[in-house]
N, C-alpha and C positions, 0 to 999 in steps of 0.2 A: 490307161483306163479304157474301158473299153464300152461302147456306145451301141444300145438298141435302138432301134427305131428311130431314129435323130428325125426330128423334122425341123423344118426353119418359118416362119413367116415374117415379112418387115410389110409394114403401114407407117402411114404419117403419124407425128405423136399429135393426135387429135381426139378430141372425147370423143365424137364420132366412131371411130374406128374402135372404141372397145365392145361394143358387140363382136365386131365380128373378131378382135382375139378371144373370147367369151366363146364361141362357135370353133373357133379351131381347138380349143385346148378341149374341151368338151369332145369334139368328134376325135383325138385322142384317147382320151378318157376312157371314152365310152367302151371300149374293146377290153380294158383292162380288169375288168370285176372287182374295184374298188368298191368300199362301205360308202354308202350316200353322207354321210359325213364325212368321211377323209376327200371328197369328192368337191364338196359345199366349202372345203379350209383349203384347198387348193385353188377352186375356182375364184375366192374372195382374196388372197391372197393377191395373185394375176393381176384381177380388179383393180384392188388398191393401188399398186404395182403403175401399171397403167395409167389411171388416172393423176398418180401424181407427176408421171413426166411429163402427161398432157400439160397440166397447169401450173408446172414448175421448169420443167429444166431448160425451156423456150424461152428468153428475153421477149417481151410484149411483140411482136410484129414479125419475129422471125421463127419462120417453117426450120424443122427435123422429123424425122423419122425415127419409129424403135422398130428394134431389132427383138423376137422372140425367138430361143429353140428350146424345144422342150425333148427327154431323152432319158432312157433309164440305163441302169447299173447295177446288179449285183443287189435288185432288191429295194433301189432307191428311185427315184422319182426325180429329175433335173427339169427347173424351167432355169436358164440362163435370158437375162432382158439387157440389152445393150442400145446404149443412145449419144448423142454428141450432143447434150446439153451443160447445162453445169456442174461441177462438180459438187456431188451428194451424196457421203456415206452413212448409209442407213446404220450399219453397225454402229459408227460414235454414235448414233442418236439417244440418247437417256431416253426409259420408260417415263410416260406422264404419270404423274399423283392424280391416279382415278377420282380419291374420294374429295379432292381441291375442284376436278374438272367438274364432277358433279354436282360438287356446290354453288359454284361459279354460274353452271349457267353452261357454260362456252359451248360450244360446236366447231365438228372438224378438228383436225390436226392430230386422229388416231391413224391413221392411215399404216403408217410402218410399225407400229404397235400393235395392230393388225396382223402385218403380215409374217413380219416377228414371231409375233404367238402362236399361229396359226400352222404352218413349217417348224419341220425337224433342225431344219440348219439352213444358215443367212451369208453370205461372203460378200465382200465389196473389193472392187481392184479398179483405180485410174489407168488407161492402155492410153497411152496418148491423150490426144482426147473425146476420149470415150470412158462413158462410164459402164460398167460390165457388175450387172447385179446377180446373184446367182441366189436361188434358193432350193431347199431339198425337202422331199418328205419319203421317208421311209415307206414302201407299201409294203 
């Protein structure tokens, strides 16, 4: 496979820090002449992305870092997110019963349901340990 523009950033996995992966995928982006909508399902994607490793794949008290690289293909769009948190395959995740949540009340826990819908295509792989999420959108 062959790789354009690869770029890489790593930050702490900290809420904090999702601006600025918000800033770097965006100053990407922004060169590519995408629809402000495929634009808005990428960026949210990311997002989501992001902030669940912040608040998830960290045991209470202990620091990690994510890994982004973002890269195209042959017409496709590659953000790859990689982290040494817990292990989390978004693929097994079952879609939620929208019309249950909405009755319910509840809040939260669309996140990957999100980023699922949002992207053309989802991959999950344990490497050791690391978790290695990959997502695609067609541009």
């Amino acid at each position: 496979m062959t790789e354009t523009d690869a770029i890489e950033l790593v930050v702490p996995a900290s809420l904090k820090e999702v601006d600025r992966v918000r800033r770097f995928l965006c100053d990407y982006l922004g060169c590519l002449g995408l629809k402000e909508e495929d634009e808005l399902k990428i960026e949210l994607a990311l997002h989501e992305i992001c902030v669940n490793i912040a608040l998830y794949a960290y045991p209470e008290g202990q620091a990690g870092d994510l890994a982004i690289r973002i890269w195209r293909n042959d017409g496709t769009l590659f953000i790859e997110v990689r982290d040494r948190g817990v292990p989390f395959d978004p693929v097994k995740k079952s879609n939620p019963d929208m019309l249950a949540r909405l009755r319910s009340g509840k809040r939260g826990g669309l996140g990957v349901f999100f980023f699922r819908t949002m992207m053309d295509g989802l991959s999950y792989r344990r490497d050791g340990d690391e978790n290695i999420l990959t997502v695609s959108k067609n541009i």
